[in-house]
FIFIDREN-85465 format. One line per 10 residues: for each residue y negated, x, z of C-alpha. Coordinates in steps of 0.25 Angstrom, whole numbers, plus 5000, padded with zeros to 4 digits. Example, Ala and Ser with C-alpha at 12.3 -4.5 7.8 and 13.67 -1.06 7.14 Angstrom:
! residues 2
5018/5049/5031; 5004/5055/5029
***
This chain:
! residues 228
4442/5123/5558; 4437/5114/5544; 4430/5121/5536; 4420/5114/5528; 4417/5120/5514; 4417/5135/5520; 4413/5146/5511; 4425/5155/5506; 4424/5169/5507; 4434/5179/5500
4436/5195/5504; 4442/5203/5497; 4439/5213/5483; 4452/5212/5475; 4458/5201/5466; 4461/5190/5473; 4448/5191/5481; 4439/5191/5466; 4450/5180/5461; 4446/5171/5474
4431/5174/5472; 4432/5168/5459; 4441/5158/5458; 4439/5152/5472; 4423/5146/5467; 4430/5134/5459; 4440/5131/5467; 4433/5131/5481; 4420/5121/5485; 4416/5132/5494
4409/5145/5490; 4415/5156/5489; 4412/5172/5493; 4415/5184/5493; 4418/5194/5507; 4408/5197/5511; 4396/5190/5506; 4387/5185/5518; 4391/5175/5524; 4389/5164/5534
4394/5162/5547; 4402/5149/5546; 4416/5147/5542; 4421/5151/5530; 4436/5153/5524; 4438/5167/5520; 4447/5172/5511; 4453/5187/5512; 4458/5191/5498; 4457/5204/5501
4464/5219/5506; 4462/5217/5522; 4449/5226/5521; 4439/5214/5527; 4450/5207/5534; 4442/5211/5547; 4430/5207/5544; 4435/5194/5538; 4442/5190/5550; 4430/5194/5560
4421/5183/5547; 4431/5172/5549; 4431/5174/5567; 4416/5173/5568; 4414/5162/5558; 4428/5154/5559; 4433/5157/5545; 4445/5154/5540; 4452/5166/5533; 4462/5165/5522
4470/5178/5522; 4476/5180/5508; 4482/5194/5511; 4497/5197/5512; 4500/5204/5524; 4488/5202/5531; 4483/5208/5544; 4479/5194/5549; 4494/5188/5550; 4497/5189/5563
4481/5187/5569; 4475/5176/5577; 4462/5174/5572; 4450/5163/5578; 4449/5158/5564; 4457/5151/5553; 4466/5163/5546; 4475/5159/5534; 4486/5167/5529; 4487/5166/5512
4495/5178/5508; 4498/5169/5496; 4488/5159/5490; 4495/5152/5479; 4498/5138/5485; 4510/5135/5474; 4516/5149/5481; 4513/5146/5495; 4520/5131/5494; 4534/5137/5488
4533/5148/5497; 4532/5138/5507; 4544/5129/5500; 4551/5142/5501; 4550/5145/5515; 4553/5134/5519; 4568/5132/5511; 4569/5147/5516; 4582/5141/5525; 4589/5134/5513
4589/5146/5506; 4595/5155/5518; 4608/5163/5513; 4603/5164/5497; 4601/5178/5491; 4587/5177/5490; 4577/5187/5480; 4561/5188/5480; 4553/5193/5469; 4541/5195/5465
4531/5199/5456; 4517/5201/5456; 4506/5211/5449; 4508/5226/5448; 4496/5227/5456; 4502/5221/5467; 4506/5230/5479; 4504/5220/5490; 4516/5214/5498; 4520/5202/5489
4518/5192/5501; 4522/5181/5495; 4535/5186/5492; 4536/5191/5506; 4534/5178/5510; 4544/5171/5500; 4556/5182/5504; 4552/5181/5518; 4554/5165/5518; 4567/5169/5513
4574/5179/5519; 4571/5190/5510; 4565/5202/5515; 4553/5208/5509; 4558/5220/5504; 4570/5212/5494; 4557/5205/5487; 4558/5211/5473; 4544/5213/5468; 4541/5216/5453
4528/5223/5449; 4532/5227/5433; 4525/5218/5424; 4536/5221/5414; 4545/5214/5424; 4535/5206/5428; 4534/5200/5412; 4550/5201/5408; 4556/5197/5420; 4547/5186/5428
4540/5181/5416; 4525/5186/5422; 4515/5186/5410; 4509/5196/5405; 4496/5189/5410; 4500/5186/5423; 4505/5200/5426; 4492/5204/5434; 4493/5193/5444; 4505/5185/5447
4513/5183/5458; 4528/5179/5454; 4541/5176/5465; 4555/5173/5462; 4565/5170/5473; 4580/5170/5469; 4590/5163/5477; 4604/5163/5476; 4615/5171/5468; 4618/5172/5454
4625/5159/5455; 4616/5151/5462; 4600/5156/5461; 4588/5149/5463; 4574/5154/5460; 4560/5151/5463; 4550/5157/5456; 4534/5158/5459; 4524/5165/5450; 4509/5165/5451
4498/5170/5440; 4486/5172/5439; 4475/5171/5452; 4473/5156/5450; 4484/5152/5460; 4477/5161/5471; 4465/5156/5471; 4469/5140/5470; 4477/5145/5481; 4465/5149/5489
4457/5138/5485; 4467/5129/5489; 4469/5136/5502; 4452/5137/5504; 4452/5120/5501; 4465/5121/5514; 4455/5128/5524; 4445/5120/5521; 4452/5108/5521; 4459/5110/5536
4456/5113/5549; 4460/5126/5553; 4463/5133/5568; 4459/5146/5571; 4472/5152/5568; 4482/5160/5556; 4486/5150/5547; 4497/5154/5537; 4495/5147/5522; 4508/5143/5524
4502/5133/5533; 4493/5128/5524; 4506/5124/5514; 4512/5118/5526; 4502/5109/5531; 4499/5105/5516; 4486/5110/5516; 4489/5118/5500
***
């Protein structure tokens, strides 16, 4: 499926769903609208940025008119569907991220046998599962129950160096490898809402940019095939 300057439609009410609405204008050539304005019958890519509450009528949108759907919820009840449409899996829209979890995942191996610890840290508001660092641990060995997550700003301040500005939306991960002796550290932190939407864009500017089959894609694919 090529999609040639295709409208982009985003359902949801929270943040991210307003942040996108906003932001997305500039940065995309095509317009952009809110769920569920009326629309037209003809292919359009469709963002879900939202708490699962239209997902079926999203999905019966995208069947009749050959949308393609970008799927940002973590955990999502379209993982494991065959759908007669393009779906694209985006738990996590940050391209940076997506790229070193990638490089990660793919040095997992070299890595086999190292005490290995996952942490992370993100607004007090959050009470989702921290998907990315479910996917970091996973790649790793580490089961999801060991990620250590931290929720006090005063930790959040003093100990990982969050400012105080960025306390209300950043996403930070360290992962420590090795012993006392011997430790090697990666650390990721994202701030602000910026890099989300940059990441949609950019992942918007892939669809559009690539034929896609009726079939799941994972954005990991997208990485892959060097499409971000």
């Amino acid at each position: 499926m090529h999609m040639d300057n295709p409208e982009i439609i985003v359902a949801g009410s929270g943040k991210l769903a307003r942040e996108l609405l906003s932001e997305l204008p500039p940065r995309c050539t095509s317009p952009v609208l809110a769920w569920p304005q009326p629309l037209r019958d003809k292919p359009a890519i469709v963002i879900h940025a939202g708490s699962g509450r239209t997902l079926d009528e999203l999905v019966g949108y995208c069947a009749t008119t050959r949308s393609v759907l970008l799927e940002l919820a973590t955990g999502s009840a379209l993982e494991n569907s065959a759908t007669p449409f393009p779906l694209v899996l985006c738990p996590n829209t940050n391209i940076l991220m997506l790229k070193a979890m990638a490089m990660i995942a793919n040095s997992s191996a070299l890595l086999r046998g190292q005490p290995i610890r996952v942490v992370e840290s993100h607004q007090s508001a959050k009470t989702s599962v921290p998907g990315t660092a479910v996917s970091i641990a996973a790649s790793l060995g580490v089961p999801a129950a060991d990620i250590v997550s931290i929720r006090d700003p005063q930790v959040q301040q003093g100990e990982l160096g969050i400012a105080a500005q960025d306390l209300a939306r950043h996403a930070y991960h360290r992962i420590e490898i090795g012993d006392a002796a011997t430790r090697l550290v990666i650390e990721t932190r994202v701030v602000g809402d910026t890099p989300y939407a940059d990441g949609v864009a950019g992942i918007v500017k892939a669809v559009q940019s690539h034929p896609l089959d009726n079939r799941l894609y994972h954005i990991n694919e997208f990485i892959a095939r060097g499409w971000l």
